[in-house]
N, C-alpha and C positions, 0 to 999 in steps of 0.2 A: 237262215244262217244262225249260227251260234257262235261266241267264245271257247277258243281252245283252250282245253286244262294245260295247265304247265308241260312241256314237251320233255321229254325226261330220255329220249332216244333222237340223236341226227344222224342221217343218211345223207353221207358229204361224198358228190360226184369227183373226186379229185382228176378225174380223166376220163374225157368224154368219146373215145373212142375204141376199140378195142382192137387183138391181133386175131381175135377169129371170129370165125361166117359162123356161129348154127342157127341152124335157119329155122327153131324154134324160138329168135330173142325176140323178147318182147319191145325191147331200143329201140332196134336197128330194122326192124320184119314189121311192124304193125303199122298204126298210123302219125306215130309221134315224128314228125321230122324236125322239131326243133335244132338237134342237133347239130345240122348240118350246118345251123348259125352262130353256133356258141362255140367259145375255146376251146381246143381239143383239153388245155391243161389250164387246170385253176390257180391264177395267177399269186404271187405273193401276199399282195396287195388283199384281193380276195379272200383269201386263204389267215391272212391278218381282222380283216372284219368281221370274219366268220366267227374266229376264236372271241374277239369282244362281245361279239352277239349274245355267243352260251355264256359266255363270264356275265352279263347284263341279265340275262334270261334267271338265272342259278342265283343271284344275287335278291333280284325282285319277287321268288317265289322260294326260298328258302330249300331250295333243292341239295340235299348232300351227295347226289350221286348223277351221273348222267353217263350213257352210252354212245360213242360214235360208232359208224360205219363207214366205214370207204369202202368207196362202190365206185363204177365206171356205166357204161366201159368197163375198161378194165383195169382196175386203179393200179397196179403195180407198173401200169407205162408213165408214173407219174415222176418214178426213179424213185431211189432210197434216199438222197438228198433232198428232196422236196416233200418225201410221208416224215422222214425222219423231222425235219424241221417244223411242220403242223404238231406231230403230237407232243413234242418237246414246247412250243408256244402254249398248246393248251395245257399241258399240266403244270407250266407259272404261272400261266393266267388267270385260269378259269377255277373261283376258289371253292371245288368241290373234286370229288373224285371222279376222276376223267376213265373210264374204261373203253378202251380199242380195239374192237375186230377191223380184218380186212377180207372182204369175200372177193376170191380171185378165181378164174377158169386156170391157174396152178401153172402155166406155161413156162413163165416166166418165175416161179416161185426157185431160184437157186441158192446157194448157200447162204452169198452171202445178202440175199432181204431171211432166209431164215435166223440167220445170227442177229441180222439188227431187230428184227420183230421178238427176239427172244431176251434183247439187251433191253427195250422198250417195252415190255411188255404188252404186246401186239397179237392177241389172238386171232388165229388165220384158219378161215372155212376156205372149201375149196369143193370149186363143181364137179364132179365127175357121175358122169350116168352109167355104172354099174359095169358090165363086162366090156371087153373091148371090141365086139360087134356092137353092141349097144349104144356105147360112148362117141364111138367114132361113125354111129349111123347119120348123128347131127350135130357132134361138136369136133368143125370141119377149121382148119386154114385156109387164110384166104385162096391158097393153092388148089383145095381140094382134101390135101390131105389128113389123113385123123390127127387127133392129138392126144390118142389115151397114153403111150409108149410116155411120152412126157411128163404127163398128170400123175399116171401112177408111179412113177418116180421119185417124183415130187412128195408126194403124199405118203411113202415109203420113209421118205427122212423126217416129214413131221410129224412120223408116228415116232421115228426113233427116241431114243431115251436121251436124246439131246436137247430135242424141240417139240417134246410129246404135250407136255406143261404148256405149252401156247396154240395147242389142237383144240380148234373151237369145233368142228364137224363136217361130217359132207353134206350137200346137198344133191340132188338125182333129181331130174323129172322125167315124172311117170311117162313110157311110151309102150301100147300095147300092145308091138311089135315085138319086145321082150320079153323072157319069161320072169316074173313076179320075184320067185323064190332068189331064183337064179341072182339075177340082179341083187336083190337086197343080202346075198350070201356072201356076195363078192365083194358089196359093201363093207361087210362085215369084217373080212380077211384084215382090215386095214385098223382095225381097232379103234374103228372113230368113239369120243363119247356120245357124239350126236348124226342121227341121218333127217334129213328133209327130205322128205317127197314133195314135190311141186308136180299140181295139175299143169298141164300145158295154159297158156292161156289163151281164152276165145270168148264168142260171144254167140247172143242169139242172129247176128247177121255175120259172122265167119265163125262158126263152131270146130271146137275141136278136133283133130284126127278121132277119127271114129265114133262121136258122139251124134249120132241121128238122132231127129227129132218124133221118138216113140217111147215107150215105156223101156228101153234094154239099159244094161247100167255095166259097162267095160269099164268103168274107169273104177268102179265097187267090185267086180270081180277080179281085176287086180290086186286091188291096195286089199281085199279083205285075208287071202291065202297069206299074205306080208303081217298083216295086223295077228291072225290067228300064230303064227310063228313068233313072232315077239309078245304077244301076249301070254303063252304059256310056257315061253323059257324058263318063269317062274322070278329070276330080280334080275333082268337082261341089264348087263354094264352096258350098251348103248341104249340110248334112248332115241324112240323115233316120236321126233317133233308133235305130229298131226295126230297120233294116235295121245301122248301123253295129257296132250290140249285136249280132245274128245274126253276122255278117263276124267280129265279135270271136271268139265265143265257138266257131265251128267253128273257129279258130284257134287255141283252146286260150286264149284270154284269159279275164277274170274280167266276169261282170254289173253292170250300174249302172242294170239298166229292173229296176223291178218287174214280175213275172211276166215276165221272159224267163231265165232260170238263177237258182239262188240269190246272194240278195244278202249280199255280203260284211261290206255295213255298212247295214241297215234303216234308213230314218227312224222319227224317233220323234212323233209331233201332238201336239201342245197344243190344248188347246179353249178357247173362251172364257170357261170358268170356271177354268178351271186346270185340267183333267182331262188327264191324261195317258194317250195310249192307242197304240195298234198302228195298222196303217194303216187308213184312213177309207173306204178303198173298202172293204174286209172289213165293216166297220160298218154299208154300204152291205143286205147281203145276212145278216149277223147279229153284232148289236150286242156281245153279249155277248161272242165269241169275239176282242175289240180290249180290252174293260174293263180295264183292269190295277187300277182303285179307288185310282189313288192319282192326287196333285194336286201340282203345284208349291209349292204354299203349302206342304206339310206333306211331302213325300217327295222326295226324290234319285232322279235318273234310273238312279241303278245298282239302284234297287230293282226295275229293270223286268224280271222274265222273258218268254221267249220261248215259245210252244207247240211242240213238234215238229210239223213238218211233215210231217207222215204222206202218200206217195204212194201212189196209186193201183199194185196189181200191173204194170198193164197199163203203166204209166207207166215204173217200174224198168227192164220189159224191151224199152223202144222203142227201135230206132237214133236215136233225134232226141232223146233228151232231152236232152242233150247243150247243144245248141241253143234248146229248147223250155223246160224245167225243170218240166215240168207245166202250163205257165200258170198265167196269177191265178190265185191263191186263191180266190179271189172267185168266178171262172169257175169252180171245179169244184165249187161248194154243189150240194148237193139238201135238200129240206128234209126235218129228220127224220131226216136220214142224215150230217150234215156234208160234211166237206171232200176225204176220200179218194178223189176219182174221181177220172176225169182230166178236162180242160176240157170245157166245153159248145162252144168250138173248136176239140176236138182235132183232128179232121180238118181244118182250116181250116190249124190248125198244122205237121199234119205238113209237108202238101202246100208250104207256104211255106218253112221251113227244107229240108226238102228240095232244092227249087228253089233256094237260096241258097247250099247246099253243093255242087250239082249246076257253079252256074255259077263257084263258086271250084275245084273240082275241075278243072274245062276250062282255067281260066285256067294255075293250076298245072302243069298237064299239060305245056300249051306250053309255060311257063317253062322246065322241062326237057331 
C-alpha cells in the first residue's frame, strides 16, 4: 500500500441507479452488487460533506484546479434541482476552480438540464454507440426498447450553436458486431470534439465477447482501420481519446486514460452514501479490491491509500508497455488469482500500440 497523491479528479455517483438495461454495464451486469444497498440518490446532507471534503482536500495540497464527474447510474435522475445545487455549493466552497462534466446515456438530456448545464457551466459527454443497429443492439430500456431515436436527438442539440460550448464528447464501446468505420463515421456526423472508444469490460474468468483465449486480436482489428482513418485525416478536429493517449505516451509524454500507462493523478468515486473508494470499474470485477472503508462524512481524502500495482512478469519485459501499461486492471482479474497477469487483451494491445508506434516511426522517419 502506498499514499495517494493529491486527487485532482472526483467521480461523484450522484444517482445510483439508471433508466436503461445494456447489458454491456459494467454497474448493474458484473459483479458489484453493492448497489442494491445504497441510495438510489445522494442525499443533501452527503452531497454537503462531499463539497467540504474537496474544499479540505484543495486546501491541504495547494491544488488550484480540480475536476468533478457526475456519474450514476445515471446522474441526470438526480433532477436539475439537486446537480444545480452541488455545483453551485462547490463553487463557494471549494477555494479552487471547480470544473464540471456530466456523463449521461442522453435520455433524459432535454432542454431544459441543457439550459441549466449551459447557465453552469456543466460539460456534458454522452453515450451513444455509433449507428442505430449498433446503439440500440445494447443500449436497451428497461422495456426492451432501443434508445438511439432519443440520444441522437439529444446530442443533435448539443451540438447546436446553443449548447456546442458545453460538448465535452461521446463515448462508444467497441462491439465487433459493428462495422469500425461505420460507426466511428456516424460518430463523427455529430461533431463531437472528442470520441472514446471503450473496450467492453471482462476478464480472464469472463472475457469479453469475442475475445478467445489464442493469439487472434478483434478488438485490434477494429480499433486499428478507426485509428488509420483518424490518423491520416491530417489535424482531425475530433480527437479520439485512446489513440491521442497511445501518440502521447510513445512520445515520452505522461497518461490521462485509465488503463493505458500509469496514472499520474487517479480519480478518486464517491458513492451515493458517501463511500469513498478506487475506481468503479475494478469494483466492477472485485469489490473489495476499491473498499478503502472510509466516507466523506467521517474521513479526509488524504486518508486514502493506494494498492501496488503488482505487474504481470510477462508485462515488465514487453516492448509495449511503455504504451500499453498493462491495461485495466480490471482486464487482467482472474478469479482466485487477482490482478497480476496481464490483460485478457493483451494481444489485442500489443498489436494496436504497436501499429501506433510503427506509424509515428514512418512519419518521423521522413521528417528527417
Amino acid at each position: 500500500m502506498r499514499s495517494a497523491p493529491p486527487f485532482r479528479q472526483f467521480v461523484v455517483k450522484v444517482h445510483g441507479r439508471c433508466d436503461l438495461a445494456c447489458d454491456y454495464c459494467y454497474v448493474y451486469e458484473m459483479a458489484d452488487r453493492r448497489w442494491r444497498s445504497r441510495p438510489a440518490l445522494m442525499s443533501e446532507r452527503t452531497a454537503a460533506d462531499l463539497v467540504a471534503r474537496i474544499a479540505e482536500h484543495v486546501v491541504a495540497h495547494g491544488i488550484e484546479r480540480v475536476e468533478v464527474v457526475l456519474h450514476g447510474g445515471e446522474p441526470l435522475l438526480a433532477g436539475p434541482a439537486r446537480i444545480e445545487a452541488l455545483v453551485r455549493a462547490a463553487r463557494a466552497v471549494v477555494p479552487a476552480a471547480v470544473g464540471f462534466t456530466v456523463q449521461t446515456n442522453g435520455v433524459r438530456l432535454d432542454e431544459r438540464f441543457l439550459r441549466l448545464f449551459a447557465e453552469l457551466n456543466v460539460r456534458v459527454g454522452v453515450s451513444l454507440d455509433g449507428t442505430k443497429a449498433g446503439h440500440d443492439r445494447h443500449r436497451k430500456r428497461h422495456n426492451g426498447a432501443g434508445s438511439h431515436d432519443a440520444v441522437a436527438a439529444a446530442v443533435r442539440k448539443l451540438a447546436g450553436p446553443d449548447f456546442r460550448h458545453i460538448f465535452a464528447g461521446l463515448l462508444c464501446v467497441v462491439d465487433l458486431a459493428a462495422d469500425p468505420l461505420a460507426t466511428y463515421r456516424e460518430l463523427l456526423r455529430f461533431g463531437p470534439p472528442e470520441v472514446d472508444f471503450l473496450l467492453p469490460h471482462g476478464t480472464w474468468s469472463q472475457p469479453p465477447p469475442g475475445r478467445r483465449p489464442d493469439s487472434s486480436t478483434p478488438y485490434a482489428d477494429w480499433l486499428i482501420p478507426v485509428f488509420d482513418e483518424w490518423y491520416g485525416s491530417g489535424a482531425p478536429t475530433t480527437s479520439v481519446r485512446q489513440f491521442s493517449e497511445m501518440v502521447t505516451l510513445w512520445l515520452g509524454g505522461a497518461s490521462g486514460v485509465e488503463g493505458l500507462g500509469p496514472l499520474t493523478s487517479p480519480p478518486v468515486v464517491v458513492g451515493t452514501d458517501g463511500a469513498i473508494e478506487l475506481s468503479d470499474i475494478v469494483a466492477a470485477v472485485d469489490p473489495s479490491a476499491v473498499d478503502t472503508g472510509l466516507n466523506v462524512a467521517t474521513d479526509p481524502f488524504d486518508a486514502v491509500v493506494l494498492p501496488e500495482q503488482v505487474l504481470s512478469p510477462l508485462c515488465v519485459a514487453c516492448p509495449v508497455l511503455e504504451a500499453c501499461g498493462g491495461g485495466h486492471p480490471a482486464h487482467r482479474y482472474r478469479a482466485g488469482q487477482g490482478f497480476a497477469h496481464p490483460s485478457v487483451y493483451c494481444a489485442d494491445l500489443y498489436r494496436l500500440t504497436s501499429h501506433v508506434r510503427a506509424r509515428l516511426a514512418h512519419d518521423l522517419a521522413a521528417l528527417r
